[in-house]
C-alpha positions as CSV (number, residue, x, y, z in Angstrom):
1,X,-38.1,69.6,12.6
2,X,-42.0,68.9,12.3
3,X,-42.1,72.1,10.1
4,X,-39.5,70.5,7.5
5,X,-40.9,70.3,4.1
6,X,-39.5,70.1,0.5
7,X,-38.7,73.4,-0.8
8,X,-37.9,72.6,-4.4
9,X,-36.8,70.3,-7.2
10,X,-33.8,70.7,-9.5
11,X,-33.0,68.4,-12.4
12,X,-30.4,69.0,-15.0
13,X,-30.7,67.4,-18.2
14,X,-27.4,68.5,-19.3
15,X,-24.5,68.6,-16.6
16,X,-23.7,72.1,-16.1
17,X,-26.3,73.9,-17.8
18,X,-28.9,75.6,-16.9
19,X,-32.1,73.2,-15.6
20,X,-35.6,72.4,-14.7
21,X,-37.6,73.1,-11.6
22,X,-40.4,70.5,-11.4
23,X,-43.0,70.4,-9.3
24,X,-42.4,66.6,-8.6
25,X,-39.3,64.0,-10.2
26,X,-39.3,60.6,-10.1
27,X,-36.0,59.2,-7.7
28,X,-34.5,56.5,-9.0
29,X,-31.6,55.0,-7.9
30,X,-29.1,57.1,-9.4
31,X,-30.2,60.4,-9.0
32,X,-33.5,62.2,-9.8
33,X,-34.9,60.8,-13.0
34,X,-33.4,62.8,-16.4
35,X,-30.8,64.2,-13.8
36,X,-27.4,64.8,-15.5
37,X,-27.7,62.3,-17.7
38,X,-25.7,64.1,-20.9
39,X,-22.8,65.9,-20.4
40,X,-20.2,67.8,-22.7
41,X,-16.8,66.2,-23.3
42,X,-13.6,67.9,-24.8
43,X,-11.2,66.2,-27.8
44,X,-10.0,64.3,-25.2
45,X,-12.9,63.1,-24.0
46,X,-12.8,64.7,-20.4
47,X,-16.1,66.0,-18.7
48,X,-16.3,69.9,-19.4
49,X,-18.4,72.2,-16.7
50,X,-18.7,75.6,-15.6
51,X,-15.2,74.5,-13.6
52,X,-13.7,75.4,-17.5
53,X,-16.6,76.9,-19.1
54,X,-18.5,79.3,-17.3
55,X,-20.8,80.7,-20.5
56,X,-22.4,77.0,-19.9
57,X,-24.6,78.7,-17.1
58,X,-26.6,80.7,-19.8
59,X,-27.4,78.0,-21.9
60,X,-30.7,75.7,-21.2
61,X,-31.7,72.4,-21.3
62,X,-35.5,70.7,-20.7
63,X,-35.9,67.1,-20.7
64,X,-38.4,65.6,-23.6
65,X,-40.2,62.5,-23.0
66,X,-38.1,59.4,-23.7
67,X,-34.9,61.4,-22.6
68,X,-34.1,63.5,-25.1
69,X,-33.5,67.3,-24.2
70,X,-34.2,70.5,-25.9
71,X,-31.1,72.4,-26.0
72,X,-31.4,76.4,-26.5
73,X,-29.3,79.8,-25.4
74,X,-28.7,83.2,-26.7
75,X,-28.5,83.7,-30.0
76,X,-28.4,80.2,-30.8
77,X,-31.5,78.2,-32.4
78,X,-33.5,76.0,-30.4
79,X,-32.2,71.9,-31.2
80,X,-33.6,69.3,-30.1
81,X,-31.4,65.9,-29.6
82,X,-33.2,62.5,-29.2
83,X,-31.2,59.7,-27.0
84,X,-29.3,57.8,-29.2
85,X,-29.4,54.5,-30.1
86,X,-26.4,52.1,-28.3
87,X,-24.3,51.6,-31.4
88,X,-21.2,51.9,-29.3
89,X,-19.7,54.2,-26.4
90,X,-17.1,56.7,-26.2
91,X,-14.9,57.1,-22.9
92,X,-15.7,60.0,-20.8
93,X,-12.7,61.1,-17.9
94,X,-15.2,63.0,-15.1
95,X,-13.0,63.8,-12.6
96,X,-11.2,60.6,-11.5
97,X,-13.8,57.9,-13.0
98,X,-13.9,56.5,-16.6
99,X,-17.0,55.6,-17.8
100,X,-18.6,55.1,-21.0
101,X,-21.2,56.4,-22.7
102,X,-23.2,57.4,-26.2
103,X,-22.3,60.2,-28.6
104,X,-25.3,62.0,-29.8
105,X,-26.4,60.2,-33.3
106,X,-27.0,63.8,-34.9
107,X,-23.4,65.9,-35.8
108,X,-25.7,69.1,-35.1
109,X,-25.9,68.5,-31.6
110,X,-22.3,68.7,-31.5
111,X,-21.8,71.6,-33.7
112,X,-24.2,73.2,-31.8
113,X,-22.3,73.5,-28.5
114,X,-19.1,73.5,-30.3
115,X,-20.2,77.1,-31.7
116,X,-21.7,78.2,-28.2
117,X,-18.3,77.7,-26.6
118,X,-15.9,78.3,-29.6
119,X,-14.2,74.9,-28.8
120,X,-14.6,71.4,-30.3
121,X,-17.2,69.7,-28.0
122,X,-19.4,66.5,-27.9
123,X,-22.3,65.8,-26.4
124,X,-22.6,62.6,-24.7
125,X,-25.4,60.4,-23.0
126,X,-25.5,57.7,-19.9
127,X,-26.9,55.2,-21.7
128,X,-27.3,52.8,-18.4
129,X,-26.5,54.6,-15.0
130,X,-27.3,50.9,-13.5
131,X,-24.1,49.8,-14.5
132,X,-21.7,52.5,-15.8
133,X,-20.0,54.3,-13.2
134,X,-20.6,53.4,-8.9
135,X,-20.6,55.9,-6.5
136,X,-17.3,56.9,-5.2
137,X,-15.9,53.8,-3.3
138,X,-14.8,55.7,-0.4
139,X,-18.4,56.1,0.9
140,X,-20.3,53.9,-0.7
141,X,-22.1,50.5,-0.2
142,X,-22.0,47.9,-2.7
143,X,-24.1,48.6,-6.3
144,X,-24.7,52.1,-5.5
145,X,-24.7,54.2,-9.3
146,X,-24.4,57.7,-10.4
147,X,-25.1,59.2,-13.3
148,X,-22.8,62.4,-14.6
149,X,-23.4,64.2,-11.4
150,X,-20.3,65.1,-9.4
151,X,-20.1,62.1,-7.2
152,X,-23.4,61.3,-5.5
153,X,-27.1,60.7,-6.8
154,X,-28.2,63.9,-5.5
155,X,-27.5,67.1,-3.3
156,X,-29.6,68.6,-0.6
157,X,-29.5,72.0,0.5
158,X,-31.4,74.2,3.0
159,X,-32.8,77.5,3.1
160,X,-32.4,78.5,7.1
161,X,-28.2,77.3,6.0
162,X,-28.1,79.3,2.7
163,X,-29.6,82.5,4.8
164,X,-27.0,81.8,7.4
165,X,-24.2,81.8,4.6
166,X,-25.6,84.6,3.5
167,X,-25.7,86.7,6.9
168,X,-22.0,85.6,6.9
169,X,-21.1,87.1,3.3
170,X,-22.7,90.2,4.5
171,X,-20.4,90.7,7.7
172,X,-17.6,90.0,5.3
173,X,-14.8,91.3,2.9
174,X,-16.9,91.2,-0.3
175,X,-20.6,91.5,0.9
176,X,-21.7,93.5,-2.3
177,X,-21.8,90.1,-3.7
178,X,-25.3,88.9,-1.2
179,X,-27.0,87.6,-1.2
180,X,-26.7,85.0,-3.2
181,X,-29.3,82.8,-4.8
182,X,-29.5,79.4,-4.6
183,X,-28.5,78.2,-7.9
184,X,-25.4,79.1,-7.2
185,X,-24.9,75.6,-6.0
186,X,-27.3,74.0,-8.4
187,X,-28.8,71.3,-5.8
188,X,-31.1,68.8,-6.8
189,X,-33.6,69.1,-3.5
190,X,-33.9,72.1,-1.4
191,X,-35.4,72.1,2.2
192,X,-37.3,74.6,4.2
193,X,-38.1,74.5,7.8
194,X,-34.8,73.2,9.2
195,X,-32.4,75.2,11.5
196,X,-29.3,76.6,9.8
197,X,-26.7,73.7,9.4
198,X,-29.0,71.3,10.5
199,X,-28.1,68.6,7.9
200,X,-24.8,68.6,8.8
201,X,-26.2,66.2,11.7
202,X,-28.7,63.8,9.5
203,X,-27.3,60.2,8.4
204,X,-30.7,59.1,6.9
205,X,-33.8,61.1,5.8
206,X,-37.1,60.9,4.1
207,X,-38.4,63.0,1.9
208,X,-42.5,62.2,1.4
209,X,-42.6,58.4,0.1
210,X,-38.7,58.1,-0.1
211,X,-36.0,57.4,2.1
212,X,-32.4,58.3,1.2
213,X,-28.9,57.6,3.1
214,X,-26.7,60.9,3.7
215,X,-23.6,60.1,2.2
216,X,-21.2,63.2,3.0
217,X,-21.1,66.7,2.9
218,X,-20.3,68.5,-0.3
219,X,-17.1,70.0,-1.0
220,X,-17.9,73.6,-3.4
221,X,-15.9,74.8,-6.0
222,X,-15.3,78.1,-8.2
223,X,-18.8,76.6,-10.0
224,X,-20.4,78.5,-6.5
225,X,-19.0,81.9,-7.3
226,X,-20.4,82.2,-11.1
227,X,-23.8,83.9,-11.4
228,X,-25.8,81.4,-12.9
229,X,-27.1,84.7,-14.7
230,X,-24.8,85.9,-16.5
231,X,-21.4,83.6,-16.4
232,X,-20.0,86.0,-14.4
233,X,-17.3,85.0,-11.2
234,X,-16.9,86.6,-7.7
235,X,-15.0,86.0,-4.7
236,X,-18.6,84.6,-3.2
237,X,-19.4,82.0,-1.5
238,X,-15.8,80.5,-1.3
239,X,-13.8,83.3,0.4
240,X,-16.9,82.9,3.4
241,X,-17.2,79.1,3.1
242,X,-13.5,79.3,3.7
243,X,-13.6,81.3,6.9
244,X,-16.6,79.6,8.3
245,X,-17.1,76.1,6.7
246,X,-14.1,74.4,6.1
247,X,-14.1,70.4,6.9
248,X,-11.4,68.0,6.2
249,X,-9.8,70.8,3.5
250,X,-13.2,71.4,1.8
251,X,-15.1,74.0,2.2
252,X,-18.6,72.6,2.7
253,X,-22.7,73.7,1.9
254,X,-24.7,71.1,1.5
255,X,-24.9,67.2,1.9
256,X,-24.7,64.4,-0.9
257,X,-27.7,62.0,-0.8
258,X,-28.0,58.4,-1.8
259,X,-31.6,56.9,-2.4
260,X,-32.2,53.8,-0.3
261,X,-35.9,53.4,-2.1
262,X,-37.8,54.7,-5.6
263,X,-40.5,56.6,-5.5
264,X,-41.9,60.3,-7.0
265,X,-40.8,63.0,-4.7
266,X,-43.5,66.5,-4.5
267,X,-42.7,70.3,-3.8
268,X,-44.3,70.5,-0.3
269,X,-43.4,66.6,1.0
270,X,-42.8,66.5,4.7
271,X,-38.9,65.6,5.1
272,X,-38.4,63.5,8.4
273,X,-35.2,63.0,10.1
274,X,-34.6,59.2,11.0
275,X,-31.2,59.0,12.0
């Protein structure tokens, strides 16, 4: 493991759109700083992702200074959303939490993804991830956030597993889908120099300056098998995951992290094993 390093950073303004691939991020301890802190919600105010809405892959979002983003996507103009100011909350359903959070001020914003999809939409903001929604109870410890992210601050994956994976998809039923990349399963750090499935053994890590606490592994969903390209669905990875990597009913790639300090994170930081 002395060859570990950090591969990549991912952070997505905007849950389930397209993001950003910094060189370095700030951890804080929710997640990645400007990680998933907007998010699209339906009429009924119920988190909408690639899960429903698998166009979302082809639209983009870059984080502004301050927080804002910069929204853009084909054959829609470039719009640019501040945060907006705390004048009161909406709820938001993501999955089984309610939580609140901040409308954006301007109706465009809205109207803006609203035409993208073809469906009413708003866009939404985590006004304070400090106190808004904890990490799911079942493994967490006490005053552990998250912001709009599925369930955990962040998500590590490796390149030796996602080769692996990808060896398997090959030998398999549908292996004119490989290789595939790996924003398929839009991680937020990505580690080279590790042994396939290697993390499936790590309980705590650091990653340059910061130390995080490895939570679980991830369970995927149909969001793997869309090309993050085109909005376009397969059979991939799930029909391999299913045959290779299936734990407790979920078919797993990669591990959910909690940060257990702050600090900036680099492209290139040594990533140590410590327990």
């Amino acid at each position: 493991m002395g060859n570990a390093h950090l591969h990549s950073i991912h952070v997505h303004p905007v849950k389930a759109v397209r993001g950003l691939a910094p060189r370095e991020a700030a951890v804080e301890p929710w997640g990645l700083a400007g990680d998933r802190r907007w998010v699209l919600i339906d009429d009924g105010g119920k988190v909408l992702t690639q899960r429903q809405q698998p166009r979302l892959a082809l639209a983009a979002a870059e984080l502004l200074p301050g927080g804002g983003v910069r929204l853009s996507a084909p054959g829609m103009e470039p719009l640019t959303v501040p945060v907006p100011r705390p004048f009161g909350t909406v709820p938001v359903e993501i999955f089984r939490d309610k939580v609140e959070g901040v409308p954006a001020e301007d109706e465009a914003a809205h109207a803006w993804f609203s035409s993208w999809l073809g469906i009413g939409v708003r866009l939404v903001h985590m006004d304070d991830p400090a106190t808004r929604r904890p990490v799911d109870p079942e493994y967490a410890r006490p005053g552990e956030t998250v912001s709009f992210a599925d369930g955990f601050p962040l998500l590590l994956t490796t390149t030796a597993s996602l080769d692996a994976l990808n060896t398997l998809i090959a030998r398999g039923d549908h292996a004119d889908e490989g290789p595939l990349p790996m924003n398929r399963f839009r991680p937020n750090v990505v580690v080279t120099g590790t042994t396939a499935w290697a993390e499936d053994d790590w309980s705590r890590i650091a990653v340059g300056e910061v130390s995080f606490r490895v939570a679980k592994p991830c369970g995927r969903c149909v969001v793997t098998t869309t090309e993050q390209s085109s909005g376009e669905r397969g059979r991939e990875p799930l029909h391999s995951l299913g045959r290779h990597r299936r734990l407790g009913g979920k078919l797993v790639f990669g591990q959910n992290l909690v940060p257990l300090s702050r600090g900036t994170i680099r492209v290139g930081d040594p990533v140590r094993i410590l327990g």
